[in-house]
C-alpha positions as a Markdown table, in Angstrom:
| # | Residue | x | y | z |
|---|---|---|---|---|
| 1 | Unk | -6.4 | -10.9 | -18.7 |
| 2 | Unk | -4.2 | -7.9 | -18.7 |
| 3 | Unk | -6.7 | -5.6 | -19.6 |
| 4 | Unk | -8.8 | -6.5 | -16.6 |
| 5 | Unk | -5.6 | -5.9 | -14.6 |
| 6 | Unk | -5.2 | -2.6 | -16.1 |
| 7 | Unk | -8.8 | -1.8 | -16.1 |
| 8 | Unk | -8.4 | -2.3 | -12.1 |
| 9 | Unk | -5.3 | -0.5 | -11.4 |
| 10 | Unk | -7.0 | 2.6 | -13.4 |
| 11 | Unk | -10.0 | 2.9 | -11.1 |
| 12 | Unk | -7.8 | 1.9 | -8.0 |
| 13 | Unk | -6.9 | 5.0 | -5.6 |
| 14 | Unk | -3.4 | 5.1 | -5.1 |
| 15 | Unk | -1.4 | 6.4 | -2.1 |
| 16 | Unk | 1.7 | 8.2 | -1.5 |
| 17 | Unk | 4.2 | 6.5 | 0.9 |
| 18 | Unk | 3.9 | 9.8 | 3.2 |
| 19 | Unk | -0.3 | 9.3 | 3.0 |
| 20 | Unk | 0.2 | 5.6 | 4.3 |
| 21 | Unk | 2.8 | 6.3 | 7.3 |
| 22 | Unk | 0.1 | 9.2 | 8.3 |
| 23 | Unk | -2.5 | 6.5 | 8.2 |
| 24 | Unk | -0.9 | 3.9 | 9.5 |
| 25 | Unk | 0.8 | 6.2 | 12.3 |
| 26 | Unk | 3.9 | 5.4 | 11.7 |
| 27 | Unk | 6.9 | 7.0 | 10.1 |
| 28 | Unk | 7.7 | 7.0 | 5.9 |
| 29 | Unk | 11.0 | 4.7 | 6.7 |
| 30 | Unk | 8.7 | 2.5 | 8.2 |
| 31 | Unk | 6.7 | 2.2 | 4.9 |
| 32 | Unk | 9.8 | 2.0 | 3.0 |
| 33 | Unk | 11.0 | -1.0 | 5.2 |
| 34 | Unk | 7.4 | -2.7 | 4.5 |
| 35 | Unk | 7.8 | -2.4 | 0.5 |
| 36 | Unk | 11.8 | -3.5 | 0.9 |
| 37 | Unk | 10.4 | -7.3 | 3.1 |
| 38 | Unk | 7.6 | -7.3 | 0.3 |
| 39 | Unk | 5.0 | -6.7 | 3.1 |
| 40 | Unk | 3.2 | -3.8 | 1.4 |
| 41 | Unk | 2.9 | -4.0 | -2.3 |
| 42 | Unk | 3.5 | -0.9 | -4.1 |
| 43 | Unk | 4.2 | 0.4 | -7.3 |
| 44 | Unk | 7.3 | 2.4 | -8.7 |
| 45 | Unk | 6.3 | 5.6 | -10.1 |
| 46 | Unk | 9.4 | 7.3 | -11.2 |
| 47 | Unk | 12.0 | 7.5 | -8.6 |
| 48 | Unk | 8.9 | 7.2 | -5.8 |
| 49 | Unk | 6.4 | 4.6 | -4.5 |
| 50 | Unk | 2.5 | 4.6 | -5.0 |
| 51 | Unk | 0.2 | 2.4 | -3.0 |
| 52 | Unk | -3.0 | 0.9 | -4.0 |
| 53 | Unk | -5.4 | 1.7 | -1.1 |
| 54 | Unk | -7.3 | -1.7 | -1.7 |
| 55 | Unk | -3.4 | -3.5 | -1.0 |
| 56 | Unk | -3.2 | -1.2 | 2.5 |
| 57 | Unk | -6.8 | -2.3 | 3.5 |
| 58 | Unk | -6.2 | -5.5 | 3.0 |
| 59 | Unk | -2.6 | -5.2 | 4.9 |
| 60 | Unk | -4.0 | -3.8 | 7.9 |
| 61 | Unk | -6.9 | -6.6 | 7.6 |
| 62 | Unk | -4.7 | -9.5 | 7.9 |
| 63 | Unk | -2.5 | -8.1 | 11.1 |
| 64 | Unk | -5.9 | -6.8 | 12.8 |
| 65 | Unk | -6.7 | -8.6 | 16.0 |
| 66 | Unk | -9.4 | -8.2 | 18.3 |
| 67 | Unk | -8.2 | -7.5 | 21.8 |
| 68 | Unk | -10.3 | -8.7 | 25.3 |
């Protein structure tokens, strides 16, 4: 089981908190604030955050809302 989960997180594309507020259009203390409320899952990478782009897709997928 864990080396599926590693096989998964070495083929996932992983984002930088500045990539995902210029995506997302908003600022990087936004992002910050998403990781803090557990919104966003990320991983620590040092002393900074990486995003799996799956986890950010899938974020934006369950707040998306047709409008009209």
């Amino acid at each position: 089981m864990i080396a599926l989960a590693r096989e998964d997180h070495a083929k996932a594309r992983f984002l930088t908190v500045a990539e995902v507020a210029a995506l997302l259009r908003v600022s990087n203390m936004t992002v910050y604030r998403l990781i803090g409320a557990g919104e966003l899952a990320a991983v620590r990478v040092g002393k900074s955050y990486r995003l799996r782009e799956d986890d950010v897709d899938k974020y934006l997928g369950d707040r998306y809302t047709e409008a009209g």
